[in-house]
N, C-alpha and C positions, 0 to 999 in steps of 0.2 A: 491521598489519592495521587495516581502517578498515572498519567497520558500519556502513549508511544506509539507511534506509527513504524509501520516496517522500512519506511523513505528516511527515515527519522536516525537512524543505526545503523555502524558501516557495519560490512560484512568482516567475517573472521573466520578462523580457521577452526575445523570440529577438532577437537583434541583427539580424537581415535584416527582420523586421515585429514589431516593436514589441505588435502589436494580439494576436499569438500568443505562448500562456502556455510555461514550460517549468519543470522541476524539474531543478536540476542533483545528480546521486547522487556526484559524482565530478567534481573540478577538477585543473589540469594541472599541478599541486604534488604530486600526490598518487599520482602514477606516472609512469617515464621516460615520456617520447615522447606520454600523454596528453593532449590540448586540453581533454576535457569528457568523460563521461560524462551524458547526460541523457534525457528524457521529454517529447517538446513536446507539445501538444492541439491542432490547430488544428482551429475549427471551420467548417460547409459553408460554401463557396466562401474563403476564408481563403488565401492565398498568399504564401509566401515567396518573394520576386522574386528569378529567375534573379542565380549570382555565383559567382564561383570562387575556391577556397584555391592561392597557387601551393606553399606549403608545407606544406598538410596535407592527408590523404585522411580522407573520414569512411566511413564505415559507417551506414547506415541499416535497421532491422527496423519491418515495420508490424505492431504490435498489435492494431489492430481501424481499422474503416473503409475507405473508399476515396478513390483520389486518382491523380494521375498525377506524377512526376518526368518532366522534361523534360531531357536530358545529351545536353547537346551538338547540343542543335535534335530531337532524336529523343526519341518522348515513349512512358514505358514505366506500366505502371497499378500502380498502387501496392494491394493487396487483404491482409487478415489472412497473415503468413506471409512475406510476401516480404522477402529480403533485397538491399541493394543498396550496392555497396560505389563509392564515387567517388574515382577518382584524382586528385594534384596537378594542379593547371589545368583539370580538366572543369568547362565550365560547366553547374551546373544549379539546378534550380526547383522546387519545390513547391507543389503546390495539392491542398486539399482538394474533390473534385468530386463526394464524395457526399452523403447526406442525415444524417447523424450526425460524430459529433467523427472524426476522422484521428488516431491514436494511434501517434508514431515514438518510437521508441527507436534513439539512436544516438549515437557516440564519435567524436572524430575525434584524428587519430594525425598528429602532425611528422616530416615527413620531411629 
């Protein structure tokens, strides 16, 4: 068993943009098939530039804010609630297009 709070993990740099913070809860030692568990903040206009896992799928949950993911050239809005799950090889993108922080919560899983 492994217990982590998000006060608990310094923040760090998303590896796609640097300039966007993340908290990791969960690293890929720490469960089969795991990459990360994490918490990223990006704030307005903030973009993680379009790329693709050919070996991992992630899962994305928005906590708060607004944004769009782009998968696959098709651009879907990202609002409190929404879940969105990306397959090995989908390319996609992230940007915060609202006026407040973009709060994702997401894993991504080796296939």
């Amino acid at each position: 068993m492994k217990i982590t709070g998000l006060d608990q993990v310094p923040e760090e740099p998303v590896s796609h943009n640097p300039a966007i913070k993340k908290r990791v809860l969960l690293r890929s030692h720490d469960l089969p098939h795991l990459t990360n568990f994490s918490q990223a903040h990006f704030a307005p206009g903030q973009v993680a530039p379009g790329h693709s896992h050919p070996d991992m799928a992630e899962v994305f949950f928005v906590a708060s804010g607004q944004g769009t993911m782009t998968l696959n050239g098709q651009p879907y809005p990202l609002t409190p609630g929404t879940c969105i799950a990306v397959e090995p090889g989908e390319h996609h993108e992230v940007a915060n297009t609202g006026l407040e922080d973009l709060v994702l919560t997401y894993f991504g899983l080796r296939v």
